[in-house]
C-alpha positions in Angstrom: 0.0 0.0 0.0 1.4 3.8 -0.6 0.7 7.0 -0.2 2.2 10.0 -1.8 2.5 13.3 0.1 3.9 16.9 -0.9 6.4 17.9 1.5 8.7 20.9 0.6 7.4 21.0 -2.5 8.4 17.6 -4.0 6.3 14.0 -3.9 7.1 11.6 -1.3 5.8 8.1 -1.4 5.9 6.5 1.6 5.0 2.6 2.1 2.9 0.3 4.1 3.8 -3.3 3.5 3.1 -5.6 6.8 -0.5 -5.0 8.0 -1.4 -6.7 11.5 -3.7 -8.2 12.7 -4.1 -5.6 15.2 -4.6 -3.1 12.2 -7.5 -5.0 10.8 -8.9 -5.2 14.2 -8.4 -0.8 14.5 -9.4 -0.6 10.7 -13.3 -2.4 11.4 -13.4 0.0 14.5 -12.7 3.3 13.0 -15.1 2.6 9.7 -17.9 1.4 11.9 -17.2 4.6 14.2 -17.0 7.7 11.7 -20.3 8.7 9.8 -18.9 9.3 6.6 -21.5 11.5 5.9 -21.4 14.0 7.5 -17.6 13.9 9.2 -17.1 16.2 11.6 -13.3 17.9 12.4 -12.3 15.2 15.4 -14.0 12.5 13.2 -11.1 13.9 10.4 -8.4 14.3 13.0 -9.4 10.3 13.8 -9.2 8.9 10.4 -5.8 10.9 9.6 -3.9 9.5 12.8 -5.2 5.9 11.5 -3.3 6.6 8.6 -0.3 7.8 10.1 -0.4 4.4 12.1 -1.3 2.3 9.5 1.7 3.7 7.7 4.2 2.7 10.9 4.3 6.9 11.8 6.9 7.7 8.9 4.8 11.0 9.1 3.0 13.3 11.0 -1.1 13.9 10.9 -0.1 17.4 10.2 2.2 16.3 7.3 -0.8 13.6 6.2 -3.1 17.2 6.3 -0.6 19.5 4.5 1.0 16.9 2.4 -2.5 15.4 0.8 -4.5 17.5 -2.0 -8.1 18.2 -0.9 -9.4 16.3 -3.7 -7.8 12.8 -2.6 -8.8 13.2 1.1 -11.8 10.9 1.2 -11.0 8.5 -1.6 -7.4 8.6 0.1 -9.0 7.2 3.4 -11.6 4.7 1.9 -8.5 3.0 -0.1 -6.9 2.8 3.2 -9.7 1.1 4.5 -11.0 -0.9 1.8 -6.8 -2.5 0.9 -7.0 -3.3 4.8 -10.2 -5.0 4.9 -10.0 -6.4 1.7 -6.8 -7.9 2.0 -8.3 -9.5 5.2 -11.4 -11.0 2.9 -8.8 -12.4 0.2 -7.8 -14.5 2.6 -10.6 -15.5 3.8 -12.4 -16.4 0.6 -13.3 -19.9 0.1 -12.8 -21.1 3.2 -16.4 -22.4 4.2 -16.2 -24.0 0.5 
């Protein structure tokens, strides 16, 4: 998984490669907690610093804010979600086959 922020300027990709179990555990919570519909600012501040652990903290929530265009905010955080989960369901498809 990767993420590209703009710090100083220039684009930064920064990885995620081992996800936890622990991280799939904290990724159900946080999507069953926020109302994506209407988030409100410590809803945001929420979802940001599950990025920042979801990517090992090899940046700051106020890099994640500054760093990330407006545009790719929310589809930036469903990917994050959805590769997490999803990864968890490849695994566990066909296995009550």
């Amino acid at each position: 998984m990767e993420i590209v922020l703009k710090t100083n300027g220039k684009d930064k990709t920064y990885t995620a490669g081992f996800i936890s179990a622990r991280m799939v555990r904290t990724t159900i919570a946080v999507s069953q907690e926020i109302n994506f519909d209407n988030i409100a600012p410590e809803e945001l501040d929420k979802l940001m610093d599950y990025i920042v652990d979801l990517f090992g903290s090899q940046f700051t929530r106020d890099e994640l804010y500054d760093g990330l265009a407006s545009k790719d905010l929310i589809p930036t955080i469903t990917r994050c979600i959805n590769e997490v989960v999803g990864a968890m369901g490849e695994a566990t498809a066909g296995k009550n086959e």
